[in-house]
NUFITOR-124741 format. One record per residue (C-alpha): residue number from 1; residue in one letter; x negated, y negated, z negated. Coordinates in steps of 0.001 Angstrom, whole numbers. Layout:
! NUFITOR-124741
(NUM; "a"; (X; Y; Z))
...
***
This chain:
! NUFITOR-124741
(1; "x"; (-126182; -132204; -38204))
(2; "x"; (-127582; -134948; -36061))
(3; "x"; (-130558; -135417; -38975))
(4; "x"; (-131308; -131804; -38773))
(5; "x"; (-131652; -131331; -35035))
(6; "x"; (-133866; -134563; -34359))
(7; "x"; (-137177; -132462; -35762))
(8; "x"; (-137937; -130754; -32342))
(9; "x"; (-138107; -133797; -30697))
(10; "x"; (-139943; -135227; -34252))
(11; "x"; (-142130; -132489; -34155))
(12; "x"; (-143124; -132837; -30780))
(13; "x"; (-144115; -136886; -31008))
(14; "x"; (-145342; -136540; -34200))
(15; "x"; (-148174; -133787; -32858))
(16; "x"; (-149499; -136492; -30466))
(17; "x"; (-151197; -138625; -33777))
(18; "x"; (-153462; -137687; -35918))
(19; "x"; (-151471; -136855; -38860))
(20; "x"; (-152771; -133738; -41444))
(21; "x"; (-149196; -132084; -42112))
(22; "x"; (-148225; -128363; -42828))
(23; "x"; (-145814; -127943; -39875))
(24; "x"; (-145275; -124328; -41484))
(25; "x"; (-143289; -126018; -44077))
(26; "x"; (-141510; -127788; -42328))
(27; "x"; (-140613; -125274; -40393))
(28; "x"; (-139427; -123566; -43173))
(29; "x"; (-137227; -126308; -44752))
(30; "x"; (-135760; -126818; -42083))
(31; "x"; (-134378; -123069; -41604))
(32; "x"; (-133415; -123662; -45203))
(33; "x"; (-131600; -126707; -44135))
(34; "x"; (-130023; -125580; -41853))
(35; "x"; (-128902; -122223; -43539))
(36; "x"; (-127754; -124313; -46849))
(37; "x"; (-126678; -127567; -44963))
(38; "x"; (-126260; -130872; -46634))
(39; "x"; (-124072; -131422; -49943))
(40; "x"; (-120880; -131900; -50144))
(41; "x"; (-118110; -133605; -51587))
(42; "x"; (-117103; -129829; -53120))
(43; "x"; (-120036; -129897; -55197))
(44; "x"; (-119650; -131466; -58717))
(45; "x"; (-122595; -133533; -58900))
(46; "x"; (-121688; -135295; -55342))
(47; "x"; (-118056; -135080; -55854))
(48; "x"; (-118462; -139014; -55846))
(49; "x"; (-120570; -139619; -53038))
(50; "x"; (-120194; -138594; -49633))
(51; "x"; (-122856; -138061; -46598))
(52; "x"; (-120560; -139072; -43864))
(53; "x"; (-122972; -141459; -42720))
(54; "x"; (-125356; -139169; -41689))
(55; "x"; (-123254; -137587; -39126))
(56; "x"; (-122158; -140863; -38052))
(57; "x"; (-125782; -142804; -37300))
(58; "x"; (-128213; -140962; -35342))
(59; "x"; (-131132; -141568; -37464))
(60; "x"; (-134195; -141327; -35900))
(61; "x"; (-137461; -139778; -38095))
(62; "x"; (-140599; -142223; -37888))
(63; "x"; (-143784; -140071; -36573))
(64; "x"; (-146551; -142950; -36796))
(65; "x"; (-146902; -145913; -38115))
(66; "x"; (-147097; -149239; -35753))
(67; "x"; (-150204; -149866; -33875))
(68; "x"; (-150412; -153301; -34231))
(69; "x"; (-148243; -154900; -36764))
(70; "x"; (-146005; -157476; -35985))
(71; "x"; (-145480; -160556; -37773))
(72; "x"; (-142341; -160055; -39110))
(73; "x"; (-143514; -157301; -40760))
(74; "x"; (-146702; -159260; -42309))
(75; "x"; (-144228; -161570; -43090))
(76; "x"; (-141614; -159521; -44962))
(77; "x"; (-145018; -157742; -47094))
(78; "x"; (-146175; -160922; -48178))
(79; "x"; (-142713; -162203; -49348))
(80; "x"; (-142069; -159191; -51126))
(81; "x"; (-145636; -158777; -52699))
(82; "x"; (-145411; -159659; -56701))
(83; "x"; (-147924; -162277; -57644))
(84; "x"; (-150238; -161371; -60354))
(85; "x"; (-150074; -157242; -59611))
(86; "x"; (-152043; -155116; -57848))
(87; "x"; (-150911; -153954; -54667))
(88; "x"; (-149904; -150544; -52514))
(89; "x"; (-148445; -151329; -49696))
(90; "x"; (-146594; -148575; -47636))
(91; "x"; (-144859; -148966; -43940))
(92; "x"; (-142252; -146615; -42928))
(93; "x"; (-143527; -143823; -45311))
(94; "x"; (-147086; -144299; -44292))
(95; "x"; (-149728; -145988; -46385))
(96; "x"; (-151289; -149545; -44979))
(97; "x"; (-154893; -149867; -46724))
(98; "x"; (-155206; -152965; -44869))
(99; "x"; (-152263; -154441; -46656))
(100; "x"; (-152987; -153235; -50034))
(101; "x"; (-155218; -155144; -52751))
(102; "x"; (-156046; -153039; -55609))
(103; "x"; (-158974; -152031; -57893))
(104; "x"; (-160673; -149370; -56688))
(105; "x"; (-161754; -148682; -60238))
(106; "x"; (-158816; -148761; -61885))
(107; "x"; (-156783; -147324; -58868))
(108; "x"; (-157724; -144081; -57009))
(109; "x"; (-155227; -143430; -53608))
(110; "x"; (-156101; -140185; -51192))
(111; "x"; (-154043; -137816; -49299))
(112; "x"; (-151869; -135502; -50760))
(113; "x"; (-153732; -132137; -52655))
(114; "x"; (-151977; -131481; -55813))
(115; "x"; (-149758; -128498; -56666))
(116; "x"; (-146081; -130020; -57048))
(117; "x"; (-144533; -130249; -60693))
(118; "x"; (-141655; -128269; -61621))
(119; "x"; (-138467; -130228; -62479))
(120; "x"; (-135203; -129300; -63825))
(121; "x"; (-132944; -131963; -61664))
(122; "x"; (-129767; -131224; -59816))
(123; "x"; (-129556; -128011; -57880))
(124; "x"; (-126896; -129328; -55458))
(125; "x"; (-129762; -131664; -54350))
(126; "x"; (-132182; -129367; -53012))
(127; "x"; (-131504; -129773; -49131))
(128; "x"; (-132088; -133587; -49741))
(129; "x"; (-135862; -132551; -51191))
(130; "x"; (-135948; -129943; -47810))
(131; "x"; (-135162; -133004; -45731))
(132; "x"; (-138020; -135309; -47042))
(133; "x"; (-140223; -132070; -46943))
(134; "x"; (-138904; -132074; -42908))
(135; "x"; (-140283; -135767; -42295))
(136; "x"; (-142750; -136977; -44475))
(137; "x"; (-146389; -136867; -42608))
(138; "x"; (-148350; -138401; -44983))
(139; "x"; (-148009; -137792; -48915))
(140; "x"; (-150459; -139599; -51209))
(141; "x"; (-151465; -138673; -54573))
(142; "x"; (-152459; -141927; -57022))
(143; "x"; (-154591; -141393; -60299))
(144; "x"; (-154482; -144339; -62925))
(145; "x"; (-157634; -143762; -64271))
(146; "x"; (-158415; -146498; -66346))
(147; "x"; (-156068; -149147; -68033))
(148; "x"; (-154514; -151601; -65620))
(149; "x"; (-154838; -154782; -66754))
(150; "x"; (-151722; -155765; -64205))
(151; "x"; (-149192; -154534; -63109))
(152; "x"; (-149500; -152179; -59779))
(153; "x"; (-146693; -152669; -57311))
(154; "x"; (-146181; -149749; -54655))
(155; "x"; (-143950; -151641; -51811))
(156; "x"; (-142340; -149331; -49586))
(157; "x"; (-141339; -151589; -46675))
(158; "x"; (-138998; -150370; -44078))
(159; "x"; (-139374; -152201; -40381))
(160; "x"; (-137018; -150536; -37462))
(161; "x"; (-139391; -150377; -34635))
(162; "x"; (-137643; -150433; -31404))
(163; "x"; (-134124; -151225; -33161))
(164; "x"; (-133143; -147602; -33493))
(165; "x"; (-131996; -146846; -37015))
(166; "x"; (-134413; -144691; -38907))
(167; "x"; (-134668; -142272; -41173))
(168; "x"; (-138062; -142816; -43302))
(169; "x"; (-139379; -139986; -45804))
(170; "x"; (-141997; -141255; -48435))
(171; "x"; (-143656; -139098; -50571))
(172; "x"; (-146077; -139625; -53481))
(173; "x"; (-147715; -138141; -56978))
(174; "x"; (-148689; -140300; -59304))
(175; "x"; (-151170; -139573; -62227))
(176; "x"; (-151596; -141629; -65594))
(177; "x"; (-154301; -139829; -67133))
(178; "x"; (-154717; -139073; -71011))
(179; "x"; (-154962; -142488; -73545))
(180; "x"; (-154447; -144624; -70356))
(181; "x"; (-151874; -147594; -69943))
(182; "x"; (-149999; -148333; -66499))
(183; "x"; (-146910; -150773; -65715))
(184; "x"; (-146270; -149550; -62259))
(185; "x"; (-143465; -151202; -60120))
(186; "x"; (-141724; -149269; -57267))
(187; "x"; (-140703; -151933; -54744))
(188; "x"; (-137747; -150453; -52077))
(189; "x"; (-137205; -153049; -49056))
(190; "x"; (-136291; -153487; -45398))
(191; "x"; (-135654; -155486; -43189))
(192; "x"; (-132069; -157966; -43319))
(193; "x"; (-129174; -156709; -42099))
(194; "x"; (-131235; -153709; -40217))
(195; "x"; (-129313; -150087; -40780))
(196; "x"; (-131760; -147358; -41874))
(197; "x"; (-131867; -144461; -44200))
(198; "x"; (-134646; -144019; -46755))
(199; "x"; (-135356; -140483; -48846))
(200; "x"; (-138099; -141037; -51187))
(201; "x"; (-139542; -138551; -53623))
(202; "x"; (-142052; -139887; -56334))
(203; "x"; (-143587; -137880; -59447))
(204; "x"; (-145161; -138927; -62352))
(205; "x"; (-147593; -136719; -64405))
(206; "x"; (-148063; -138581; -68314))
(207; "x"; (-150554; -137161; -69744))
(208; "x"; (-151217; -136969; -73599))
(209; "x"; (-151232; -139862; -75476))
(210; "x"; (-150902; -142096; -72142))
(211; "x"; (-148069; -144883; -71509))
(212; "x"; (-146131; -145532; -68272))
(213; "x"; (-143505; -148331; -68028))
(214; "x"; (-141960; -147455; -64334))
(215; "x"; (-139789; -150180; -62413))
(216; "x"; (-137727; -148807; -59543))
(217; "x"; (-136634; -151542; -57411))
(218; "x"; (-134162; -151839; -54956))
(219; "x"; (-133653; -154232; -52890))
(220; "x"; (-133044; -153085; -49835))
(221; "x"; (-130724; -154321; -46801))
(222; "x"; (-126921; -154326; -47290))
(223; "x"; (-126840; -152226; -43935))
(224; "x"; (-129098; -149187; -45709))
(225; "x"; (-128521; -145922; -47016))
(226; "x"; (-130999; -145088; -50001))
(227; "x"; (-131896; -141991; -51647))
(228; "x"; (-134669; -141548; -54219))
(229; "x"; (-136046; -138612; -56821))
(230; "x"; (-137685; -139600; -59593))
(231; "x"; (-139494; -137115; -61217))
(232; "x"; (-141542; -137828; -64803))
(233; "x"; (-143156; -135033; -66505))
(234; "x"; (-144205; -136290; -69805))
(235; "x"; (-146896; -134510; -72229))
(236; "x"; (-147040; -134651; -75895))
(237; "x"; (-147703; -138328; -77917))
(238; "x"; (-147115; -140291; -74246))
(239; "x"; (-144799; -143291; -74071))
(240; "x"; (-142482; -143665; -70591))
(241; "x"; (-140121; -146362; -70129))
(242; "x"; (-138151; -146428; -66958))
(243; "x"; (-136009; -149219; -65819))
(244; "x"; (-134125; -148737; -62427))
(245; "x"; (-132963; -152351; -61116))
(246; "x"; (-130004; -152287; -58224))
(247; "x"; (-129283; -155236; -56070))
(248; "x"; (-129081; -154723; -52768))
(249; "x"; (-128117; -151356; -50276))
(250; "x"; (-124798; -149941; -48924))
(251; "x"; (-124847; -146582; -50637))
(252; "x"; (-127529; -145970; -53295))
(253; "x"; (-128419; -142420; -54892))
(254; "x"; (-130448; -142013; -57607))
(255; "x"; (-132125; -138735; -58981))
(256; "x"; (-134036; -138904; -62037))
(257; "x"; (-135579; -136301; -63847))
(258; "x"; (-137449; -136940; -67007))
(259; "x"; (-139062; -133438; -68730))
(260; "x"; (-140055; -133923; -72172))
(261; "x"; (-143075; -131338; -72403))
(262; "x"; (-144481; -131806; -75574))
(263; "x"; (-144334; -133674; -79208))
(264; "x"; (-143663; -137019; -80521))
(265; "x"; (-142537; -138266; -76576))
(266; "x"; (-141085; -141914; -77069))
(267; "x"; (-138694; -142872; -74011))
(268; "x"; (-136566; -144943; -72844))
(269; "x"; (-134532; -145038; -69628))
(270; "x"; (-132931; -148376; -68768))
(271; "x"; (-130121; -149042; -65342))
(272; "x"; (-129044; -152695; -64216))
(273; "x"; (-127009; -152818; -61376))
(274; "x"; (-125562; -155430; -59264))
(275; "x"; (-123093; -154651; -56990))
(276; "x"; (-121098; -156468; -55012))
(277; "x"; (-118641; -156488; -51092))
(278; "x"; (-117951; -152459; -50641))
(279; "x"; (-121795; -151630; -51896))
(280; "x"; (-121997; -147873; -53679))
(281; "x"; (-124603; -146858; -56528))
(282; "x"; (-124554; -143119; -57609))
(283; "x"; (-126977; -142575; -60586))
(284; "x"; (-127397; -138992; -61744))
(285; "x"; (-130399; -138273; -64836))
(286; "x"; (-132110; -135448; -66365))
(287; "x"; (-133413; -135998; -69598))
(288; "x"; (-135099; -132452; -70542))
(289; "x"; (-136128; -131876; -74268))
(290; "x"; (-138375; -129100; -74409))
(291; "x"; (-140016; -129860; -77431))
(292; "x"; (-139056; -131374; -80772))
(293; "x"; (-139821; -134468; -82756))
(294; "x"; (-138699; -136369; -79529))
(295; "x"; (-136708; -139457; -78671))
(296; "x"; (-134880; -140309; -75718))
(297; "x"; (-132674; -143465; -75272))
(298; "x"; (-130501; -144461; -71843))
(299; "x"; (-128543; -147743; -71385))
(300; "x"; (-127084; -147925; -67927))
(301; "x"; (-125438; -151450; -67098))
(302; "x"; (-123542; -152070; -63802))
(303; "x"; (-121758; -155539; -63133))
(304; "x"; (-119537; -154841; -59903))
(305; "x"; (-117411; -157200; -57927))
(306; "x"; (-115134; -157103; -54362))
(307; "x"; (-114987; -153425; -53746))
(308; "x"; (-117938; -152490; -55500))
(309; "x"; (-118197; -148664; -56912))
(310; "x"; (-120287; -147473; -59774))
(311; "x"; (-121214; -143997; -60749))
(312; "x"; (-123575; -142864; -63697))
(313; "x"; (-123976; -139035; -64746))
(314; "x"; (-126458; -138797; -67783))
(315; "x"; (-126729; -135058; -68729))
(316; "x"; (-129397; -134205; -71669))
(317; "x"; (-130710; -131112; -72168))
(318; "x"; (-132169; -130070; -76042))
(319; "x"; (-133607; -126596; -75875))
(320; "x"; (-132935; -124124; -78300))
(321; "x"; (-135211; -123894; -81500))
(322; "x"; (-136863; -127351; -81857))
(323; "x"; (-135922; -129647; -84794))
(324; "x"; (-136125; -133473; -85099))
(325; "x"; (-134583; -134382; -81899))
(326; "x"; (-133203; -138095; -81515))
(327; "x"; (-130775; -138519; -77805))
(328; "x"; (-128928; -141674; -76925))
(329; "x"; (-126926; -142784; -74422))
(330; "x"; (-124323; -145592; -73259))
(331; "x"; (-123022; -146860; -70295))
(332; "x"; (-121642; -150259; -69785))
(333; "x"; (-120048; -151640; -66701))
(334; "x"; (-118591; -155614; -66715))
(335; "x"; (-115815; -155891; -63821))
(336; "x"; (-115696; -159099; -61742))
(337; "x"; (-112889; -157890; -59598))
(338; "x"; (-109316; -155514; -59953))
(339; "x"; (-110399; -153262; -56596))
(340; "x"; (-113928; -152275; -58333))
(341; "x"; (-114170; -148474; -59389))
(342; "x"; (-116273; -146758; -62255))
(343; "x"; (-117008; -143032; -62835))
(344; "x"; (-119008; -142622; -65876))
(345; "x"; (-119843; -138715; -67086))
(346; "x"; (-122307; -138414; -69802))
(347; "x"; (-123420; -134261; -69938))
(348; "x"; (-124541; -132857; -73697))
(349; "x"; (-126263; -129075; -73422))
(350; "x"; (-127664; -128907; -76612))
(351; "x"; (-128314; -125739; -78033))
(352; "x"; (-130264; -126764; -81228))
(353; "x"; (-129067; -127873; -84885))
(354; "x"; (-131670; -130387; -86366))
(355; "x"; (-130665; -132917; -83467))
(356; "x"; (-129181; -136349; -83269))
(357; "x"; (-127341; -136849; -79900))
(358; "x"; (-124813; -139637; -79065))
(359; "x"; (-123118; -141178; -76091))
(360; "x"; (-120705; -143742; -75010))
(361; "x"; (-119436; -145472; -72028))
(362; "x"; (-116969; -148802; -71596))
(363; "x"; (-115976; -150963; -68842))
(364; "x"; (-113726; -153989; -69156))
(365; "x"; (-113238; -158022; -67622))
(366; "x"; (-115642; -161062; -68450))
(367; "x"; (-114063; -162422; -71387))
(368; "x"; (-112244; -165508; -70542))
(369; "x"; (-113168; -167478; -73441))
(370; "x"; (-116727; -167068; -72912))
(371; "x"; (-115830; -168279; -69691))
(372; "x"; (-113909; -170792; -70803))
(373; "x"; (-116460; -171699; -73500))
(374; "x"; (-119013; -172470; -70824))
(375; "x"; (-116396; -174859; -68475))
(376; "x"; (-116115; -176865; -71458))
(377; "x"; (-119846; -178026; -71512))
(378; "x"; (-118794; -179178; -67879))
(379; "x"; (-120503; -175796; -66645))
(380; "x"; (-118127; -174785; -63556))
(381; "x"; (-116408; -171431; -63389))
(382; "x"; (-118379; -169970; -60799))
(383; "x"; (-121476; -170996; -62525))
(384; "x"; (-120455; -169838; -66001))
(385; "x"; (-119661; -166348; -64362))
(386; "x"; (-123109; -166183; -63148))
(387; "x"; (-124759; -167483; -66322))
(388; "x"; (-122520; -164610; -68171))
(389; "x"; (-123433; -161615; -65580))
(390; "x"; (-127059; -162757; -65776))
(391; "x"; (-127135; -162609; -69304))
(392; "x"; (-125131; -158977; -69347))
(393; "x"; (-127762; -157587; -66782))
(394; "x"; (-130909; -159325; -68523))
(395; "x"; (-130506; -157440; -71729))
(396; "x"; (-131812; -154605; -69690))
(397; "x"; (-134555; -156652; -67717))
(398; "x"; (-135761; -158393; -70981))
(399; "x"; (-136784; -154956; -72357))
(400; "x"; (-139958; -154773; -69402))
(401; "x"; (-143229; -155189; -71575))
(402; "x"; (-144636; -157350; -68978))
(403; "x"; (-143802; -160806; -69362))
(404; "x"; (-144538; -161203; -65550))
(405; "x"; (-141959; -158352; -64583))
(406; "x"; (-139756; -160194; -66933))
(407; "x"; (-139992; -163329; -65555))
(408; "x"; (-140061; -162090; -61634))
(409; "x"; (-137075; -160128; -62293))
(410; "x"; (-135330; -162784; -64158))
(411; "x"; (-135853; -164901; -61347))
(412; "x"; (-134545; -162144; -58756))
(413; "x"; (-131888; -161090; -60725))
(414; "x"; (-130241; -165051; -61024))
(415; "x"; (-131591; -165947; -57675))
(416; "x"; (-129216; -162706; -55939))
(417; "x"; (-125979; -163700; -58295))
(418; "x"; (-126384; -167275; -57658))
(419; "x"; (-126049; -166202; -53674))
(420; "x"; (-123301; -164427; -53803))
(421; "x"; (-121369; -167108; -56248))
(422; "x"; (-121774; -169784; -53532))
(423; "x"; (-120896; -167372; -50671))
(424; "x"; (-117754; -166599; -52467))
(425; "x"; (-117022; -170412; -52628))
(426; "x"; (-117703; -171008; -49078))
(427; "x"; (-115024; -168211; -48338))
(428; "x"; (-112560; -170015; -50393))
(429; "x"; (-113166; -173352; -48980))
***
């Protein structure tokens, strides 16, 4: 496993900055790495998603950040920086003060000290935690200590320095401390066209009575592999809304965990997917009710065209003994194309009575006489296709409680179908 047996050289460059890491850890995931290996096909939860690529790229780990940054890399931050938010900026897996703008108030960012969270997640997956263990060199813990009166966007921006492709390992812990508000927006980009893999891990403590509206974003290049866990550990009378937005990678693969730890937990968890050319989105949750008098709600929408493939696993666990327990989900894919595939599994382990818990899943074609509806107010076809998959997608987007986020990823959202419809006619022309 080419992956596995770059960390002696890793280790080696890495030593020669001044980065704090535990290299006895790493040591030790990676004799768990290589003693467990990588998942495979074989297992059920990746029985749709292979790691071929990683035997086929020689990814190389990043062990500093650039010295001096170049401009195309000022220039890619400021493009992708979200007007009106606060900002994090991180480069390769390693944080950029000099980039960020935030309130130092509000905000508090310093170097990773706190005792991980437990989560409940996917077994199969731990060798993919071991392997951001194996290359991550500098974890950061975040504290929202006060209401954020905008939005905070963490931008993890991925720049290939030398043209090797990379392998880049963020790592963070986020806090949202008790009675306390934060819309926080998890930005995943690169640079176009460049081939790199990125395996991010982020956790979010709620604390009681505290509200956290979480955007994952990705956006990356259509040459990138992209991993993520997202772990949310919420605590009794707290509000978490997640909405995970897909528009742009070759393979995506998403790990969410959500634990439910106390009362009267409000939550929603909310997909939109665009997918498009031979592009692959895996999306596997963990919705955890430990206590009762909780509500959970997922809505996963994917719109795929060309050779696009789609897979959502939603499994919800309601533990035995608590009462008043509310569960939905659904799963919705639109199909642009005949060659598309979808592999929908929703996962009920509920071993309670008092409980509510539903789930559904469909997939079918644009209806042609919306379609046609459209032409007939001298809209063309391509455009009325757009209009339609925007408006399927932006049910999901329109849910953000920031009209800002709403109207940014509007704008994002229409801006990447509306590229893609006039590639598709320059093809045919």
């Amino acid at each position: 496993m080419n992956i596995i047996n770059s960390f002696d050289s890793f280790l080696t460059e890495a030593q020669k900055f001044p980065h704090v890491a535990d290299w006895t850890s790493k040591q030790r995931a990676k004799e768990q790495l290589v003693q467990s290996g990588l998942p495979t096909r074989k297992q059920e939860s990746w029985r749709n998603t292979s790691l071929k690529f990683l035997s086929e790229t020689d990814f190389k780990p990043a062990s500093h950040s650039p010295m001096q940054l170049p401009d195309s890399v000022l220039s890619l931050a400021s493009s992708k920086m979200i007007d009106g938010c606060h900002t994090l900026v991180f480069l390769n897996g390693f944080y950029m003060p000099g980039l960020s703008r935030f309130d130092v108030n509000t905000v508090l960012v310093i170097e990773n000290t706190k005792k991980p969270i437990s989560f409940q997640g996917d077994a199969d997956s731990a060798s993919i935690h071991h392997l951001n263990e194996l290359y991550n060199l500098n974890p950061i813990d975040i504290t929202i200590k006060a209401d954020l009166d905008q939005p905070l966007q963490i931008l993890n921006l991925t720049h290939l320095m030398g043209g090797e492709p990379l392998v880049i390992s963020p790592k963070m812990n986020v806090t949202v401390k008790s009675n306390k508000e934060a819309k926080i927006v998890l930005s995943q980009v690169g640079e176009h066209q460049a081939r790199y893999f990125t395996n991010g891990q982020f956790t979010f403590a709620v604390e009681k009575d505290a509200r956290l509206e979480l955007v994952n974003d990705v956006n990356q290049s259509t040459n990138a592999y992209h991993f993520d866990f997202v772990g949310i550990a919420a605590e009794a009378s707290s509000t978490v809304r997640y909405f995970e937005l897909n528009l742009n990678a070759q393979l995506t693969r998403h790990e969410l965990v959500l634990e439910l730890n106390g009362e009267h937990i409000q939550s929603e968890i909310l997909g939109a997917s665009y997918l498009k050319y031979n592009q692959h989105c895996d999306s596997q949750t963990y919705i955890n009710h430990h206590k009762g008098s909780c509500q959970s709600e997922q809505v996963y929408k994917a719109l795929l065209d060309d050779e696009a493939r789609s897979v959502f696993s939603g499994t919800v666990f309601i533990a035995e003994g608590i009462a008043k327990t509310d569960s939905a989900q659904l799963n919705q894919n639109l199909l642009l194309s005949d060659k598309v595939e979808v592999n929908s599994k929703p996962i009920l382990r509920i071993y309670s009575d008092d409980v509510k818990a539903s789930h559904g899943s469909t997939m079918g074609k644009m209806q042609e006489d919306e379609i046609f509806y459209l032409q007939s107010r001298s809209i063309s076809r391509s455009k009325a296709i757009e209009l339609l998959g925007q408006g399927f997608l932006n049910e999901i987007v329109l849910r953000m409680g920031s009209d800002l986020l709403k109207k940014h990823f509007s704008k994002e959202l229409l801006n990447e179908l509306g590229t893609q419809r006039k590639t598709k006619l320059k093809v045919v022309k």
